[in-house]
N, C-alpha and C positions, 0 to 999 in steps of 0.2 A: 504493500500500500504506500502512495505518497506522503511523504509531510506534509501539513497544512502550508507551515513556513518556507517551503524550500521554493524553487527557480518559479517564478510565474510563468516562464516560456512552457515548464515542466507540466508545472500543474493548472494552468488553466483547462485541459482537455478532461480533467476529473471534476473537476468545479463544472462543468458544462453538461457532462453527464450526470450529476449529481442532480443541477435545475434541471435538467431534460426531466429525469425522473418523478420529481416533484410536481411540476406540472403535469403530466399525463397521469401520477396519483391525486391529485386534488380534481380531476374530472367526476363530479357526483351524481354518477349515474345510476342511482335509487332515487333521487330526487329530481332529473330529469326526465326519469320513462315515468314519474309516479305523474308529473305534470302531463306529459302529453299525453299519458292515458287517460284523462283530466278528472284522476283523482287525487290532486289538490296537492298540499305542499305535506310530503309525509313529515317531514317535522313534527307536524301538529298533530300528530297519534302516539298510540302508547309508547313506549321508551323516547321519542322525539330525535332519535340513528335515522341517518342518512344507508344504512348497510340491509341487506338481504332480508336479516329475518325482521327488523320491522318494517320492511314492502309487504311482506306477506301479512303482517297487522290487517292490510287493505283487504282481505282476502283472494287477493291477484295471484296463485300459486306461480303461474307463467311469469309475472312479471319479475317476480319473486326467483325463481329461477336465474331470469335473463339478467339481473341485478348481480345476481352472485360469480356468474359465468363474466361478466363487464367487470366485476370489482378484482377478481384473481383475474383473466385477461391483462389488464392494466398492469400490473405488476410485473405479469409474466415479460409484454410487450418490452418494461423500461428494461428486462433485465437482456432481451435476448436482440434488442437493438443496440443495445451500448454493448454488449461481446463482441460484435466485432470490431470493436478496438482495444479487446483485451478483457482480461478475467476482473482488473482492477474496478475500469470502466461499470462493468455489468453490477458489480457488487454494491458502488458510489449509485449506479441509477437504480438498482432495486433498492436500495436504502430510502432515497429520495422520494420513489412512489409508496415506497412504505408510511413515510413522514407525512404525504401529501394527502393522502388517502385521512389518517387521521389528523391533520390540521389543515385545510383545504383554508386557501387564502380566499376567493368566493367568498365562502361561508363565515368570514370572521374568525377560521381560527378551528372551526368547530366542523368535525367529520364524524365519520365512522369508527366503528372499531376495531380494524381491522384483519381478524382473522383470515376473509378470503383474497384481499392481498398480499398477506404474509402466504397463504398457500401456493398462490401464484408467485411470487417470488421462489418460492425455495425448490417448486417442479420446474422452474426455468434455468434459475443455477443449480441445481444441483438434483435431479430427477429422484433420484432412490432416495433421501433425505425428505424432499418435496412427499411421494410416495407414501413414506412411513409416516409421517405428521395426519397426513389424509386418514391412514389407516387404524390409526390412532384415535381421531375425532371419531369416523366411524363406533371405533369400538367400544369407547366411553358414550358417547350419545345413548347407542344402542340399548348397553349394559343399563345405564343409569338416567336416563333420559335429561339429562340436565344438559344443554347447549351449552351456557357457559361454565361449567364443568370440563365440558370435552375440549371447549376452546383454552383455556387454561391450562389443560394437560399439553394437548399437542405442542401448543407452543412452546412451553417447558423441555417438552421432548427434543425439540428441533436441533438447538446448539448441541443435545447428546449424539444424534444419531448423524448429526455431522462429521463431531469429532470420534464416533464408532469407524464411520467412512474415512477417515484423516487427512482433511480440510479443514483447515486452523480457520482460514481467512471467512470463510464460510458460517464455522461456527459461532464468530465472532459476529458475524450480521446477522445470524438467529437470535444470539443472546442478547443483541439491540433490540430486535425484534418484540423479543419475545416481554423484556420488562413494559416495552411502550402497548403490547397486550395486557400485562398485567393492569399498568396506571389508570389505562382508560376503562377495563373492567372493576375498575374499584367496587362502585356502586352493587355489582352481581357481587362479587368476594362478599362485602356484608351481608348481602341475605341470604348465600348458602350457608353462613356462619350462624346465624338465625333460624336458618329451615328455613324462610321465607321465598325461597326462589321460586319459581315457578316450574314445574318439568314441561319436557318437549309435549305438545297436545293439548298444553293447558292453557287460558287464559292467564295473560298476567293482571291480578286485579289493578283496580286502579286506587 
């Protein structure tokens, strides 16, 4: 990886991929297909996430879908455009669509949660790691029906089954990843602390 500090001739092509990244993760597109499907600004529904599972709040399954497939898309895209100028590159632009995704300049600041571009990310750099994360969600959802359960775990997962693979560099963008999972899942952490979470099938009361 670059220094921050070192030659600007050097590193401006990392800083470039980086905003590339960022911008094509700050694209909110749970909040533009909810508009032109013209149901309204999902904001304004249950959790108030621009991300997948509150589109399906709308009861839109399709759209809901097509949100989640756009949001890991995005990621995949910044990581597998900036590779071809190198491993460095891909790694700075999935970072950035990661960032962007959860703090989208649009929106003031205020995104998603990121799970399905962190998923997209990691099946773009790094396929079998990407893979096992999925596999993982899966199998915690399943087992335990709690979403954000699963999203927590997998993400957790990620920088391990990196560093199982041994890609240091990699594990090191999961383990970014994976805390700005954590922060913005605050809110769910306290009410599986509580019992209060909601499982998958259920409404979440208001």
């Amino acid at each position: 990886m670059p220094t921050p500090l070192g030659d600007l001739t050097y590193i401006w092509p990392f800083w470039a991929a980086a905003a590339f990244g960022y911008l094509l993760g700050s694209i909110p597109f749970g909040l533009v297909l909810t508009r032109l499907a013209g149901l309204g600004d999902v904001r304004a529904i249950g959790s108030g996430n621009i991300g997948a599972t509150n589109v399906l709040r709308t009861g839109n399954k399709g759209l809901a879908a097509l949100t989640l497939i756009l949001d890991g898309g995005k990621g995949a895209a910044a990581v597998l455009l900036a590779n071809m100028y190198g491993p460095d590159t891909a790694v700075l632009a999935g970072g950035g669509a990661f960032i962007g995704h959860l703090f989208p300049v649009w929106l003031k600041f205020k995104g998603g949660k990121g799970m399905a571009t962190y998923l997209g990310v990691m099946l773009a750099i790094n396929w079998p790691a990407g893979l096992l994360c999925c596999l993982t969600w899966l199998a915690v959802a399943g087992l335990l029906r709690f979403s954000s359960l699963a999203t927590l775990i997998a993400a957790l997962a990620g920088p391990g089954y990196a560093y199982w693979l041994g890609n240091w560099q990699i594990m090191e963008l999961a383990a970014f990843m994976a805390v700005l999972v954590f922060v913005r899942h605050h809110q769910n952490i306290r009410r599986l602390v509580k019992g209060e979470e909601p499982r998958i099938g259920r409404k979440k009361e208001a």
